[in-house]
N, C-alpha and C positions, 0 to 999 in steps of 0.2 A: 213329905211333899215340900214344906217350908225350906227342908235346907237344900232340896235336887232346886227345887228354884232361887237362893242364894246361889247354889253355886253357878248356874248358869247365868247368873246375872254378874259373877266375878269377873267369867269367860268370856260374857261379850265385854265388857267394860275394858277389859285386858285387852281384846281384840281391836277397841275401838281406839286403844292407846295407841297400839301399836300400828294402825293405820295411821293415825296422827302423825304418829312420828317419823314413819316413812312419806309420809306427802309433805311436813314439815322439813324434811330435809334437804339442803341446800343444796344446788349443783354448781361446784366449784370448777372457776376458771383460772389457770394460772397463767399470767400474760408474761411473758418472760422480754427485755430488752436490756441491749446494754448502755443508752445513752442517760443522763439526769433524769429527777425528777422536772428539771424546770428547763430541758429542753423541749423542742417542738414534739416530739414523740411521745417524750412525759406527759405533756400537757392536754397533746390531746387522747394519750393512753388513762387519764384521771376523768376524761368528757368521758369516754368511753364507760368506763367502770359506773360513773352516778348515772348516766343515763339508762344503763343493762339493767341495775341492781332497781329505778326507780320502776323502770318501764316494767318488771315481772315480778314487779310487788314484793322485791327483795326474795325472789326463789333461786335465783344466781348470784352466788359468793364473787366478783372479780377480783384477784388477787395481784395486784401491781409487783412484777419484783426487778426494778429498775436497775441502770448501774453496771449489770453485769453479776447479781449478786445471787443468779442460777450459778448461768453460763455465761462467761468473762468474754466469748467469741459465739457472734449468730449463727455460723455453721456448727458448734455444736448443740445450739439451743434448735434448730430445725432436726439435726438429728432425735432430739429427746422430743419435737414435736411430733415426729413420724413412731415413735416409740411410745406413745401416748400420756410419755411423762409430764408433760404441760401441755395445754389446751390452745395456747393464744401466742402469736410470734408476731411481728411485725419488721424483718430483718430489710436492709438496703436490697434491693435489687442485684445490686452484684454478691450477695453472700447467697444465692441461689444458682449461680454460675456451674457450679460444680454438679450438681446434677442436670441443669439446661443448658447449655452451650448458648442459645438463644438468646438468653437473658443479656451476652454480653451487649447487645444495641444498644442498653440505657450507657454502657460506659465509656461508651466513646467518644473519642474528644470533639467536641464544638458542632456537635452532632445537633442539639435540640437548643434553639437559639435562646427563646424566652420563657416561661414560666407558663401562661396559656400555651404556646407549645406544646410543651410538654407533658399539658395535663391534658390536653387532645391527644396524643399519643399514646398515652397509659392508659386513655378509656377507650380506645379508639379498636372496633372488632377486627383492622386490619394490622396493627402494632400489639398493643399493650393487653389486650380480651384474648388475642390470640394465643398472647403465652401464656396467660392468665390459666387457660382450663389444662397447662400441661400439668401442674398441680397433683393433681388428680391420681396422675402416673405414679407419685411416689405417697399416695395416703395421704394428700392434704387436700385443704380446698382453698382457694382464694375467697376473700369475705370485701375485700376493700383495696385501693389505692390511696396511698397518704403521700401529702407532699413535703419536704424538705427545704432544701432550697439550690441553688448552685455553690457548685465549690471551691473556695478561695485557697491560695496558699500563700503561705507565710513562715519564715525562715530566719538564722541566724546569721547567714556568710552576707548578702547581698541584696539591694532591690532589683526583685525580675520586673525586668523593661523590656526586655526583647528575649526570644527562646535563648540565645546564646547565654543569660543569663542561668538557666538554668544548670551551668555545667558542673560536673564534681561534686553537687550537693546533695546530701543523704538523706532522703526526704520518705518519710512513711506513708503507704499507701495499701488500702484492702488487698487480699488475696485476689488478685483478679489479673487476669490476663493482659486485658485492653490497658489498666492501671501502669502495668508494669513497663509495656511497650512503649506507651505512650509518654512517661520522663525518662525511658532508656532513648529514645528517639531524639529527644533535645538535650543528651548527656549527663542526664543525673543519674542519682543511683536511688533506684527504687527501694524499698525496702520493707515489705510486709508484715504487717504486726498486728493483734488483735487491740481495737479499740481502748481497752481495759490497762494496757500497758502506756498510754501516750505520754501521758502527763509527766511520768516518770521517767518514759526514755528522754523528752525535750529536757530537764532540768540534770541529769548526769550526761546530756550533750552528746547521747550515741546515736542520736539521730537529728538532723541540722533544720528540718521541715515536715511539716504535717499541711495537709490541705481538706481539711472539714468546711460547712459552711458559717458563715456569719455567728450566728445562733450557735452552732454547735464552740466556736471561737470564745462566745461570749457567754456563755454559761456554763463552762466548766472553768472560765478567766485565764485560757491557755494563750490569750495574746499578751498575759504578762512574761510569758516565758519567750516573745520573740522581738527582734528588731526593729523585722521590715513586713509587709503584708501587701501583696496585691489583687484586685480583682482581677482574678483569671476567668471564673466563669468555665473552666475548662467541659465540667461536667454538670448534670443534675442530680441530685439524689435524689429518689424518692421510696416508698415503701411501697412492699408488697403487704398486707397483711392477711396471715393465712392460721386457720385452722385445721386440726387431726380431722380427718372426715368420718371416720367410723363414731367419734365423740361426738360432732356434730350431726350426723345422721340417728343419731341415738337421744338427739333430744324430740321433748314431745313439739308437736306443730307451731303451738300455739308458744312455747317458749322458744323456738327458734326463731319464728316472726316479731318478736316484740326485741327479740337481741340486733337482728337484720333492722328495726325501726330505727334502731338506736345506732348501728351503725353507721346506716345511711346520714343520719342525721349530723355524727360528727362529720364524716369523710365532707359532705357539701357545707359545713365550718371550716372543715380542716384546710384547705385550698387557700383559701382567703389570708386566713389566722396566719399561717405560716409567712407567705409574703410579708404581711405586715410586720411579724415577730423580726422576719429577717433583716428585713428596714433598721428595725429599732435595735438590734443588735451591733446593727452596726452603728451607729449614732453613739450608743454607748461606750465601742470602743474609742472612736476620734475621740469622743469627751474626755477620754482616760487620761488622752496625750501622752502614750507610754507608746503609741507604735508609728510608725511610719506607715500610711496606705499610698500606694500607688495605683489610681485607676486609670484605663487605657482606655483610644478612644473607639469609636466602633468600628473604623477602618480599620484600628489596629486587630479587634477582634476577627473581622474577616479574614484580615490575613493570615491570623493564627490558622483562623480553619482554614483554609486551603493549603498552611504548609504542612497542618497534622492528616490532610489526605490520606499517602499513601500508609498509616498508621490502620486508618479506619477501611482501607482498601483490602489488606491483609486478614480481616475476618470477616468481609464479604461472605465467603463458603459457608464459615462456623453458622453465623447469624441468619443466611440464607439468601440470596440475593431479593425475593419477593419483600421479605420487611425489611430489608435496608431501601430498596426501589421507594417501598410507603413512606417511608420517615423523608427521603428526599422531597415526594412529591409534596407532604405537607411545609418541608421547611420552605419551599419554593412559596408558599403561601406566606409567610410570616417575614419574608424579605424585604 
């Protein structure tokens, strides 16, 4: 009798390990990006991580792997997201192009004037919500909108003063459609290359210009690799960020809700922080006094957009005329 009740008391105890250890076990998030840790995505992909891991009492792993040091390009880190090889992505807008066509709106030149702009467009159920839930179509989900900032470029041949400026310079730019038309339009030569390669191609000189933002400029210190720099402002970047939806659909409630708390919580940081980041980014490079910046004045800006028109007329169809219509009507606001 003594030992049928030891042993049953081995079996629950066994059992009760092993309950332990499966409620004890962590549900890991692999957030994959290619930019720094001490860029604007870094930074607020590290909010992200202390705020998930505090808020569910440390029952989710988040695993930062910055850099590029999955996937050196975001359209293959979306691929391995839709594969369920990593959990967490947060790629530019334009590195989703290839499966939505839609998406090209964000990359259009002199499209989205200001930064609140922009950030009403990306929340906005008639722009940025809209494409948000196409998502879905290819096994993910959209979780958040992050912001970046606008895009500057900066070169070795010349200061761009006026589009004619841009002629014959070799200038790297995202896989993207709108990218490419839009400096073959003012005669440069586009040239597409995954993030992970820049630094390397500016200092063996096989590409004469890059156009990141501020922030992206000044924390990786790629403005010591250039001349001249001006505020173009051409485009915005900003993020999408998206999760595998079968992975997220397969957590329990109550650790999805406290991930979604933590979300939300960056994302209305993130908005602010960034602007601000990008400010100071740039402050830091003049202080360098290694570059040349040239900024234009607003009139000049206008002009740009209205002579990069017929660029953005061109994917009218692709984009849709209804969200191109929205993003007019809003920019009419902000004029």
């Amino acid at each position: 009798m003594k030992k049928t009740l030891f042993i049953i008391m081995v079996v629950l105890a066994f059992i009760g390990m092993s309950i332990h250890g499966a409620l004890a076990k962590k549900i890991v998030i692999k957030f994959s990006y290619v930019t720094a840790p001490t860029s604007v995505k870094g930074m607020s992909a590290q909010k992200f991580k202390d705020l998930a891991e505090k808020y569910t009492d440390r029952a989710v792993d988040v695993q930062l792997f910055p850099t590029g040091q999955l996937y050196p390009d975001d359209t293959k880190a979306i691929q391995a997201l839709r594969s369920g090889a990593i959990q967490m992505i947060c790629p530019s807008t334009a590195k989703y192009t290839g499966l939505f066509p839609e998406f090209q709106i964000f990359d259009l030149p002199y499209l989205f004037l200001t930064t609140d702009m922009t950030q009403e467009a990306m929340t906005s159920p008639e722009i940025g919500q809209k494409l948000f839930v196409m998502l879905k179509k290819k096994g993910m989900l959209g979780l958040a909108v992050w912001a970046n900032a606008f895009r500057q470029v900066g070169n070795n041949v010349r200061p761009i003063k006026s589009l004619k400026d841009y002629k014959g310079i070799k200038i790297r730019v995202q896989k993207s459609k709108p990218f490419i038309k839009m400096f073959r339009y003012v005669g440069a030569n586009p040239t597409p290359m995954p993030w992970g390669e820049v630094h390397t191609a500016l200092e063996q000189k096989t590409i004469d210009a890059i156009e990141p933002t501020f922030n992206a400029w000044e924390s990786q210190k790629l403005y010591e690799l250039v001349k001249h720099m001006t505020e173009t402002r051409h485009t915005f970047t900003g993020y999408f960020l998206a999760t595998n939806a079968k992975f997220w659909e397969g957590l329990s409630e109550e650790v999805r809700a406290q991930l979604e708390k933590a979300m939300d919580e960056v994302t209305r940081w993130q908005w602010d922080f960034s602007k601000k980041w990008d400010l100071k980014a740039l402050e830091k490079i003049k202080a360098s006094g290694l570059v040349e910046i040239y900024h234009p004045t607003e009139e000049r800006y206008a002009k740009w957009g209205e002579s990069f028109k017929p660029v953005t007329m061109k994917f009218a169809d692709v984009v849709g005329k209804d969200l191109l219509d929205a993003v007019y009507r809003l920019q009419a606001k902000y004029k």
